[in-house]
FITIMI-467974 format. One line per field, with one value per residue: z, x, y of N, C-alpha, C, O in turn. Coordinates in nm, 4 decimals, always signed. Example, Ala and Ser with C-alpha at 12.3 -4.5 7.8 and 13.67 -1.06 7.14 Angstrom:
% FITIMI-467974
n.Z [+0.7800	+0.7080]
n.X [+1.3190	+1.2850]
n.Y [-0.5690	-0.2250]
ca.Z [+0.7800	+0.7140]
ca.X [+1.2300	+1.3670]
ca.Y [-0.4500	-0.1060]
c.Z [+0.7800	+0.7870]
c.X [+1.3200	+1.2900]
c.Y [-0.3300	+0.0030]
o.Z [+0.8465	+0.8039]
o.X [+1.4236	+1.3409]
o.Y [-0.3319	+0.1138]
END
This chain:
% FITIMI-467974
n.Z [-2.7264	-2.9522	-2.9642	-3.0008	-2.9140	-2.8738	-2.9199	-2.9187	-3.0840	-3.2075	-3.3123	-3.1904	-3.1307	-2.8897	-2.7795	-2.5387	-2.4205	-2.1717	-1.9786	-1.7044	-1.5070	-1.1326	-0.9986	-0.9716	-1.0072	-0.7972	-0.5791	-0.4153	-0.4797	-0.3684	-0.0997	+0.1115	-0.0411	-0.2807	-0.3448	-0.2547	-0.4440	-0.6934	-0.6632	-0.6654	-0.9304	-1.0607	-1.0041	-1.0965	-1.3587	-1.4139	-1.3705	-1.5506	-1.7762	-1.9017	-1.9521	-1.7094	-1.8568	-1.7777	-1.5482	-1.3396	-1.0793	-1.0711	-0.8392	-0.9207	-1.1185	-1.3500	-1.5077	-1.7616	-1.9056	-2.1292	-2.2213	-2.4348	-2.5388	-2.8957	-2.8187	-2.6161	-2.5638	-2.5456	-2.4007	-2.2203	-2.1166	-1.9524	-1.8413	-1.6337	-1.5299	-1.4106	-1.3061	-1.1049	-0.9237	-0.8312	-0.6607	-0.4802	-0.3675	-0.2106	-0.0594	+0.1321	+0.1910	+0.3383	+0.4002	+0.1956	+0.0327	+0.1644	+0.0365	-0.1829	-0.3909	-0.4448	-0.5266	-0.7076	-0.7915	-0.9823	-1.2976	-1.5857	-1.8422	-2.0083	-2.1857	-2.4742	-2.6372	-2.9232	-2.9288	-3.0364	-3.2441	-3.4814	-3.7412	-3.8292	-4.0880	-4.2095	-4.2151	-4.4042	-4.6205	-4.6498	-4.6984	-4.9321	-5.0639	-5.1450	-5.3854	-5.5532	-5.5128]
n.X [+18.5511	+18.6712	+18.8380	+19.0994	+19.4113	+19.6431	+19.9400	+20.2735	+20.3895	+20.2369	+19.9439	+19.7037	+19.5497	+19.5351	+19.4835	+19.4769	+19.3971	+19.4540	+19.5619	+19.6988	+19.8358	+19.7950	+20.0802	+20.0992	+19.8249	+19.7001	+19.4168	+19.4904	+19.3909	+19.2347	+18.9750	+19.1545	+19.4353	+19.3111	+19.2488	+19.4378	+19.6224	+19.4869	+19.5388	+19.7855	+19.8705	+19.6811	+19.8571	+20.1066	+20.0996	+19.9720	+20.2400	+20.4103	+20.3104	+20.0606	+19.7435	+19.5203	+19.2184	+19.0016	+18.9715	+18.9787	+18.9934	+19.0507	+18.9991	+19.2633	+19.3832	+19.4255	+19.2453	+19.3106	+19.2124	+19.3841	+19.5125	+19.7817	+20.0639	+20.2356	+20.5471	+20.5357	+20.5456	+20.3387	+20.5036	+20.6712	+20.4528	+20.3764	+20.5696	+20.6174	+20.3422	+20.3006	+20.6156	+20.6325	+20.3686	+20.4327	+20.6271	+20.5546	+20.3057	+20.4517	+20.5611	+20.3957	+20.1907	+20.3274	+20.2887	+20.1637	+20.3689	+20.3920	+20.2010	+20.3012	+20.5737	+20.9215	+20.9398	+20.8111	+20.5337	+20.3747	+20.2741	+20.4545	+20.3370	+20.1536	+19.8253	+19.7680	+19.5875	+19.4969	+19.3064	+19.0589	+18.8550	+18.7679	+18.7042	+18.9251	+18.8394	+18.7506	+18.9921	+19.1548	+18.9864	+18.9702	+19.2791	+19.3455	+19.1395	+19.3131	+19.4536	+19.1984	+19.0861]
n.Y [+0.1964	+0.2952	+0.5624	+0.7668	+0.7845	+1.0835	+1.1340	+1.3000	+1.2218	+1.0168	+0.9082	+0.7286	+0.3887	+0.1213	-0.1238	-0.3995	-0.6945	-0.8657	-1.2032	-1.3475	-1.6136	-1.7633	-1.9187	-2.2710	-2.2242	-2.1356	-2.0547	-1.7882	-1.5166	-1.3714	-1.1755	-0.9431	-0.9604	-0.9631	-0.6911	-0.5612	-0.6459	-0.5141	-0.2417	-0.2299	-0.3023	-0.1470	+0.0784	+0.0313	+0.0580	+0.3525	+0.4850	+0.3540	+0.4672	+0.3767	+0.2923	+0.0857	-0.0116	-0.1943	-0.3973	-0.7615	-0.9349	-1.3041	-1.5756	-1.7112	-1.5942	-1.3302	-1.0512	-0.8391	-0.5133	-0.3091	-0.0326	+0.1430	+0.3127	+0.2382	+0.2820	+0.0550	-0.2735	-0.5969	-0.7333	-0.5804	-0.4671	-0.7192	-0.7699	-0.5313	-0.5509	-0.7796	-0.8767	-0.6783	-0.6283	-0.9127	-0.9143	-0.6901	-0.7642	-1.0161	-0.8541	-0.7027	-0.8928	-1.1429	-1.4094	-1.5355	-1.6817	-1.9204	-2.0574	-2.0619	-2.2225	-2.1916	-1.9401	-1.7884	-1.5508	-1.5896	-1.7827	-1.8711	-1.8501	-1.6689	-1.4722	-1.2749	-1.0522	-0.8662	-0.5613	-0.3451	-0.1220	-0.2283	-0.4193	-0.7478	-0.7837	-0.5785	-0.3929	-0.5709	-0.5269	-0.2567	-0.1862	-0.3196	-0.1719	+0.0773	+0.0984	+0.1501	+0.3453]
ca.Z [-2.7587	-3.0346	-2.8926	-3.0548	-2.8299	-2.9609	-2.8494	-2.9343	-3.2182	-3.2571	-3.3188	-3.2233	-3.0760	-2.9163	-2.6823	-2.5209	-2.3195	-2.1143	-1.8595	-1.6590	-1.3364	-1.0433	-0.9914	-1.0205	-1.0085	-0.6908	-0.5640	-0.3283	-0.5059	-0.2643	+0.0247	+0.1001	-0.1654	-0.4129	-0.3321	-0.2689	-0.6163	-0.7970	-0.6326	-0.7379	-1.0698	-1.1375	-0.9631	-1.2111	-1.5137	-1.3808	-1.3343	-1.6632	-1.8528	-2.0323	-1.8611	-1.7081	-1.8204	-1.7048	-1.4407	-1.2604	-1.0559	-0.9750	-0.7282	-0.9619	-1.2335	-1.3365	-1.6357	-1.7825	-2.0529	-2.1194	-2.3288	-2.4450	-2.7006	-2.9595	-2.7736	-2.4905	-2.6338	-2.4533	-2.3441	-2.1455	-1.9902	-1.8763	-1.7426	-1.5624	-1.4159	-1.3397	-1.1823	-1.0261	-0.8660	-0.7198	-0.5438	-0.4103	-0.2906	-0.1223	+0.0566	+0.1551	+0.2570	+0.3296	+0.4295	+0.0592	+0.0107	+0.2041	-0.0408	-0.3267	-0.3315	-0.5664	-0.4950	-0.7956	-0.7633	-1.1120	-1.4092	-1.6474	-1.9458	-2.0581	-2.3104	-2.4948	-2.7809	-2.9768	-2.9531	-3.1510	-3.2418	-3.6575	-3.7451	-3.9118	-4.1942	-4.2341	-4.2512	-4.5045	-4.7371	-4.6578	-4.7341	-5.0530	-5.1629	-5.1403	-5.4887	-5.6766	-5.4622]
ca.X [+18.6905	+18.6589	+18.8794	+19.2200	+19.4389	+19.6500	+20.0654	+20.3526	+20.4804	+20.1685	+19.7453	+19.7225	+19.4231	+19.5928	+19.4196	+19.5351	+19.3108	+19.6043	+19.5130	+19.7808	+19.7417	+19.9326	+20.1787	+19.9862	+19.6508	+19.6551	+19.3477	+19.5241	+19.4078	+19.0976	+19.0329	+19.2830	+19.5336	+19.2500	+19.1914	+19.6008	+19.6588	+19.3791	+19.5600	+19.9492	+19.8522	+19.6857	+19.9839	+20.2433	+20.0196	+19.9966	+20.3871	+20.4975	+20.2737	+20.0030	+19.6277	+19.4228	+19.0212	+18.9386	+19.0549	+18.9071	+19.1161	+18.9393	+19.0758	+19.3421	+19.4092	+19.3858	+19.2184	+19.2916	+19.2458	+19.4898	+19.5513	+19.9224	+20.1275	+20.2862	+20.6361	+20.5288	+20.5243	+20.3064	+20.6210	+20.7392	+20.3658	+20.3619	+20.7202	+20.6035	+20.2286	+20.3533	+20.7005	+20.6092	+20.2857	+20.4712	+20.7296	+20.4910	+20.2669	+20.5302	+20.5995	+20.2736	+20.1410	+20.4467	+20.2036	+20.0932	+20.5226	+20.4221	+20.1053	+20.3970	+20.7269	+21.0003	+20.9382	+20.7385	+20.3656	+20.2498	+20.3123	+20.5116	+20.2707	+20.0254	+19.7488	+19.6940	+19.4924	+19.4883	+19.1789	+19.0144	+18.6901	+18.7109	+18.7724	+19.0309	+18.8173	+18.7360	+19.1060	+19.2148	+18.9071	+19.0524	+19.3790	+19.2590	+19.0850	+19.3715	+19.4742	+19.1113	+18.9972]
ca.Y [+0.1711	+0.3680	+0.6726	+0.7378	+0.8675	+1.2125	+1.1944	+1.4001	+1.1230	+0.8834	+0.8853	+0.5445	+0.3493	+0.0115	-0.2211	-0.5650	-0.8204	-0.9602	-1.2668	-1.4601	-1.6982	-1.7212	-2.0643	-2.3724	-2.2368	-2.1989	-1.9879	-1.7107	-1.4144	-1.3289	-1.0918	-0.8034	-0.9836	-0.9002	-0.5650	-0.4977	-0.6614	-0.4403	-0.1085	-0.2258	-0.2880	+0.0510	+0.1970	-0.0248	+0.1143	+0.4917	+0.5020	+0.2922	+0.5339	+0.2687	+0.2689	-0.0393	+0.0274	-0.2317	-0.5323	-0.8924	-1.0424	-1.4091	-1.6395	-1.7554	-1.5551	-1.2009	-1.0541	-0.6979	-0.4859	-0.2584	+0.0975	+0.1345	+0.3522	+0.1328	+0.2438	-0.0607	-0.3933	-0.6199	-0.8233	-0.5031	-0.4517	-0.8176	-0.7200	-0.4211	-0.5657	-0.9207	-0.8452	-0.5409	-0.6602	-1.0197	-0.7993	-0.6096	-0.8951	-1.0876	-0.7707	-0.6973	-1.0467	-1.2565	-1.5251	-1.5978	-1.7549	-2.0511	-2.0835	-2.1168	-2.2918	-2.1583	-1.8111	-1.7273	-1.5772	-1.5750	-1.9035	-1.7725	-1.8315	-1.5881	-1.4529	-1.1582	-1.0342	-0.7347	-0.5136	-0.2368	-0.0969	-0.2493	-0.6115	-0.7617	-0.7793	-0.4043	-0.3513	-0.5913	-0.4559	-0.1283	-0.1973	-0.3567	-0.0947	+0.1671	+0.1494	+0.1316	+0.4467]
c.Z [-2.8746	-3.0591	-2.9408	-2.9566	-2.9552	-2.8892	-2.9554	-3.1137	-3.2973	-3.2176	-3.2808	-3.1176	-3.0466	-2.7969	-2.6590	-2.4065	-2.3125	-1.9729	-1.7972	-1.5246	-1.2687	-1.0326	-0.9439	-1.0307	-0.8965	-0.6580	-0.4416	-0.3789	-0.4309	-0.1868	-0.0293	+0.0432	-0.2578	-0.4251	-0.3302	-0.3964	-0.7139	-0.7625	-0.6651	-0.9203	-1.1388	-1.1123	-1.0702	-1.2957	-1.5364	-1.3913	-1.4430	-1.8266	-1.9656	-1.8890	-1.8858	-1.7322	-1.8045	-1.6541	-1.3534	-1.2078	-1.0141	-0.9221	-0.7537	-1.1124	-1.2369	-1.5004	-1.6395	-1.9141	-2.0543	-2.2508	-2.3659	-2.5651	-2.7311	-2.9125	-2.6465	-2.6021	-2.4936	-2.4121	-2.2196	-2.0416	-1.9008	-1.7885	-1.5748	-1.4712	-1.3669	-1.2420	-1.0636	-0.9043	-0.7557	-0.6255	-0.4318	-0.3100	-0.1864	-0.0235	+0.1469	+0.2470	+0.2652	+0.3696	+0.2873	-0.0028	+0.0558	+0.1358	-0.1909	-0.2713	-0.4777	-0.5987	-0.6158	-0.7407	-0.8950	-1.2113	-1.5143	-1.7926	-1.9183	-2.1608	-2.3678	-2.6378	-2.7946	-2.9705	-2.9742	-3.2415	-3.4088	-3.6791	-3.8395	-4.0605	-4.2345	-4.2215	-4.3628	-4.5978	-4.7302	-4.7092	-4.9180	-5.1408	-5.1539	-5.2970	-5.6097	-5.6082	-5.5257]
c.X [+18.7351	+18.7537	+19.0141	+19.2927	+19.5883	+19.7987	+20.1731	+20.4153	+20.3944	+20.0375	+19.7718	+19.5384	+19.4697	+19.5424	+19.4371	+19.4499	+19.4195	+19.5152	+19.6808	+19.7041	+19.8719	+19.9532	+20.1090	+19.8613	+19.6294	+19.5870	+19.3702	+19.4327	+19.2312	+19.1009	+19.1127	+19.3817	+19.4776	+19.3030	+19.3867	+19.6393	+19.6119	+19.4961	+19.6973	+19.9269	+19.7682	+19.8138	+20.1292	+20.2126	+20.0573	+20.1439	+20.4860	+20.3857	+20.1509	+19.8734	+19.5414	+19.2883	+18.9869	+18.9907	+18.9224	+19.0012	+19.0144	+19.0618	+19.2502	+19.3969	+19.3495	+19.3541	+19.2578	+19.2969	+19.3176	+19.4683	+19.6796	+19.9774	+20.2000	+20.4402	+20.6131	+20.4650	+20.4525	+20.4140	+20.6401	+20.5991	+20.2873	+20.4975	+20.6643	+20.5202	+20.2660	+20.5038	+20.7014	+20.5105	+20.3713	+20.5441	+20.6115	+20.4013	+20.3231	+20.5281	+20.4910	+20.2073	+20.2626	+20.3939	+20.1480	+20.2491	+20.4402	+20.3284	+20.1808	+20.5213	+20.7662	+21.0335	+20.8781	+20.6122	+20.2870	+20.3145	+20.3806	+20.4384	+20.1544	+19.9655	+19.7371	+19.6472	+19.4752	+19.3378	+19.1909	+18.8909	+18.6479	+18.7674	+18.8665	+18.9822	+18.8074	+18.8708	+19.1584	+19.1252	+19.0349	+19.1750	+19.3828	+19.2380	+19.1639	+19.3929	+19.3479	+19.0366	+19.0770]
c.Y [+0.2577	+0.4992	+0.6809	+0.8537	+0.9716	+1.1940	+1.2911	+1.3530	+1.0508	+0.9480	+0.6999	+0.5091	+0.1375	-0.0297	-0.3586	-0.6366	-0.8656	-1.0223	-1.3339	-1.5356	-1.7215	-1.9179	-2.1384	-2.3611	-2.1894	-2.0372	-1.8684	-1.5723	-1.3691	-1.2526	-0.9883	-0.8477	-0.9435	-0.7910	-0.4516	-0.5400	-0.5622	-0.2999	-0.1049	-0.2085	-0.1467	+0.1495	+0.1995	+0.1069	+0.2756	+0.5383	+0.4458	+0.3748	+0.4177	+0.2841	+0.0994	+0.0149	-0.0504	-0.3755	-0.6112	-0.9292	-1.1571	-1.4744	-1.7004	-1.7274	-1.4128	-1.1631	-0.8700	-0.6098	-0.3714	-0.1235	+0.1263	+0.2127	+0.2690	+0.1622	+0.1071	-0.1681	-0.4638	-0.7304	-0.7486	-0.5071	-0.5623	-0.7985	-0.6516	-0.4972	-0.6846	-0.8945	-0.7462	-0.6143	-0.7966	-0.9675	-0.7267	-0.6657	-0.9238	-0.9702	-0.7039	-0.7844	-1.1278	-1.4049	-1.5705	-1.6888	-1.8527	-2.1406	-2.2024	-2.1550	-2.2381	-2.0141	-1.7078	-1.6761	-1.6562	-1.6955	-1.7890	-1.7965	-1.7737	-1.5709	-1.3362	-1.1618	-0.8814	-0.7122	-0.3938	-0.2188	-0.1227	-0.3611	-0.6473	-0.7625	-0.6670	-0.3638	-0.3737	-0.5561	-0.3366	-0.1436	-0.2474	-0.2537	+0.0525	+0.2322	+0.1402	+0.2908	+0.6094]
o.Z [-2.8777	-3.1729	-2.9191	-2.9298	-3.0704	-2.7768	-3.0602	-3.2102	-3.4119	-3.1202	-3.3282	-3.0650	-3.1294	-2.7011	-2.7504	-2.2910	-2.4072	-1.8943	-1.8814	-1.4695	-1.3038	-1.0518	-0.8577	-1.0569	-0.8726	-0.6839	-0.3692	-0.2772	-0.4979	-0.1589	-0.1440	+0.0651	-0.3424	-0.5028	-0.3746	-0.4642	-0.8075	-0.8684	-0.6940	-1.0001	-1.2355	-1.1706	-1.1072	-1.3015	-1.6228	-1.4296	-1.4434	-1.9443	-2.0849	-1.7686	-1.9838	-1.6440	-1.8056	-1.7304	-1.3145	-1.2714	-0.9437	-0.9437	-0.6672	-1.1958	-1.1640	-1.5960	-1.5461	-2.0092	-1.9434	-2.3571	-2.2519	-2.6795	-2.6419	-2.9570	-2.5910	-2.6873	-2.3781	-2.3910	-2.1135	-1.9226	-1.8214	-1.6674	-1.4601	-1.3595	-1.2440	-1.1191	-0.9571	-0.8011	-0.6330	-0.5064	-0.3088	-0.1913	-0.0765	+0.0923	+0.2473	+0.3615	+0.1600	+0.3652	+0.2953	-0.0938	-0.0462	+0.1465	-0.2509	-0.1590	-0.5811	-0.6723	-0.6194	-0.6460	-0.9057	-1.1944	-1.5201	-1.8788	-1.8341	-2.2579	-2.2904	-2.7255	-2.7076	-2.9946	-2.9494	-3.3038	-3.4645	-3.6343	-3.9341	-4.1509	-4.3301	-4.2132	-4.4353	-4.7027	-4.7833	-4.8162	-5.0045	-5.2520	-5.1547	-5.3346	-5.7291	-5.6631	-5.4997]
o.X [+18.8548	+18.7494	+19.0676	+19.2530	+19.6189	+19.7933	+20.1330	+20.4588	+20.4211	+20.0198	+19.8305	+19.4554	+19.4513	+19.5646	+19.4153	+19.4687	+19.4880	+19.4432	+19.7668	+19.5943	+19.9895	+19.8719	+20.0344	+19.7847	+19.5088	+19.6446	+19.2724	+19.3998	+19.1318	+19.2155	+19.1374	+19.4710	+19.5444	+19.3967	+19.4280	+19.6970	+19.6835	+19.5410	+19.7457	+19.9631	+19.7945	+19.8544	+20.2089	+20.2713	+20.1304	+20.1542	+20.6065	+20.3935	+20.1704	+19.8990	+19.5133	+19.2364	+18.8664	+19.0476	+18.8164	+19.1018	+18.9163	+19.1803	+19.3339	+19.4387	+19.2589	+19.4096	+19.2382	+19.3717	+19.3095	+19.4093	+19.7168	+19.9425	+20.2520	+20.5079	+20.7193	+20.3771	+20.4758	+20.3580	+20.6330	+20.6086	+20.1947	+20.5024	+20.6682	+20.5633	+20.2592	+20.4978	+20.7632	+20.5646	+20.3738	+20.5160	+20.6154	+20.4061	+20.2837	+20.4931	+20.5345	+20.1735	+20.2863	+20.4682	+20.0717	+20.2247	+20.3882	+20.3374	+20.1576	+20.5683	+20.6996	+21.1235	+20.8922	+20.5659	+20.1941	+20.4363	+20.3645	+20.5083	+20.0708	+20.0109	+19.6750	+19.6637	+19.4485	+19.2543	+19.2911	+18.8415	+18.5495	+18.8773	+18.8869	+19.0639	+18.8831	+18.8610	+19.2049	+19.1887	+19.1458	+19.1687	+19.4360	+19.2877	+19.0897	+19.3698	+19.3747	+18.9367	+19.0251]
o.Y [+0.2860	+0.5462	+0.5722	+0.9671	+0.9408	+1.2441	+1.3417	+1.4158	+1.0148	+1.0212	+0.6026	+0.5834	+0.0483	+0.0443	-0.4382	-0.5984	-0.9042	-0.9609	-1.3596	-1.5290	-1.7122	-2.0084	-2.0919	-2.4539	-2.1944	-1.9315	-1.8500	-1.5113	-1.3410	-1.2175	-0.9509	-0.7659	-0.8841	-0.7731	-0.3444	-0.4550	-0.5266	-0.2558	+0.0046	-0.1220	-0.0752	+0.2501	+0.2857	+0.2149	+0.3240	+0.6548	+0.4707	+0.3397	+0.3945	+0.2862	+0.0304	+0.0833	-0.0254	-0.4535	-0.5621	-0.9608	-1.1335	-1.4487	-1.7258	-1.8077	-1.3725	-1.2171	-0.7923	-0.6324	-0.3186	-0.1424	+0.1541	+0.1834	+0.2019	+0.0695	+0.0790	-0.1554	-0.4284	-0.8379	-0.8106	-0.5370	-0.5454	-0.8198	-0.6962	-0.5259	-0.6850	-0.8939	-0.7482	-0.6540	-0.7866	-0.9808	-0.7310	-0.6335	-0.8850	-0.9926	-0.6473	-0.7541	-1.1872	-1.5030	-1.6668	-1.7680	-1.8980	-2.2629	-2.3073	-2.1365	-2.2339	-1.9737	-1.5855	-1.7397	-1.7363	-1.6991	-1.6671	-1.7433	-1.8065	-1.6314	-1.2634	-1.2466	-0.7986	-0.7994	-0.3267	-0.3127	-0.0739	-0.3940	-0.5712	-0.7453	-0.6507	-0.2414	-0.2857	-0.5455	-0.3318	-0.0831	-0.1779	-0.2357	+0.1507	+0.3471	+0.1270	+0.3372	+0.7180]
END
């Protein structure tokens, strides 16, 4: 993780463990829904400029970790991989609608967590020790 990526404006090095789950729990995400979920969501990523390294989808919930310049908030890249992907779904499998009622796929609460290869403690030292150095 370690790897700082180099753009036009920003050095940055920004990593997000993002999970959600799809509307009540309910265990659709198996089979050729997996495997068509796994291939939208690299396609979101690829096309909204932010990389997945690495993705799970289990039966009822999807896990991913995420690379992002600090222009994408992770608000926007739950935007992007969650609306993007249900659209795409539905249109895909139209047999997974009668799974859900309401016309959602995914709950609308999620998780994420900042990640990065130095702990919060090795920052606030650092920070700390700006003005004795």
């Amino acid at each position: 993780m370690g790897e700082y990526i180099h753009a036009r404006t920003a050095i940055y090095n920004i990593g997000y463990h993002m999970t959600w789950s799809t509307k009540y729990r309910k265990p659709i995400l198996v089979g050729e829904i997996e495997v068509s979920l796994k291939s939208i969501l690299l396609s979101i990523a690829k096309d909204s400029d932010f990389s997945i390294r690495e993705m799970e989808v289990m039966p009822d919930h999807v896990h991913v970790f995420v690379r992002a310049h600090p222009k994408h908030s992770p608000s926007s890249i739950y935007k992007a991989l969650k609306g993007g992907s249900g659209r795409k779904l539905f249109a895909l499998h139209p047999a997974i609608r009668r799974s859900l009622w309401g016309g959602a796929l995914w709950n609308p609460s999620t998780f994420t967590e900042t990640i990065g290869h130095i702990s919060e403690g090795t920052v606030i030292q650092y920070i700390r020790d700006q003005k004795t150095a």
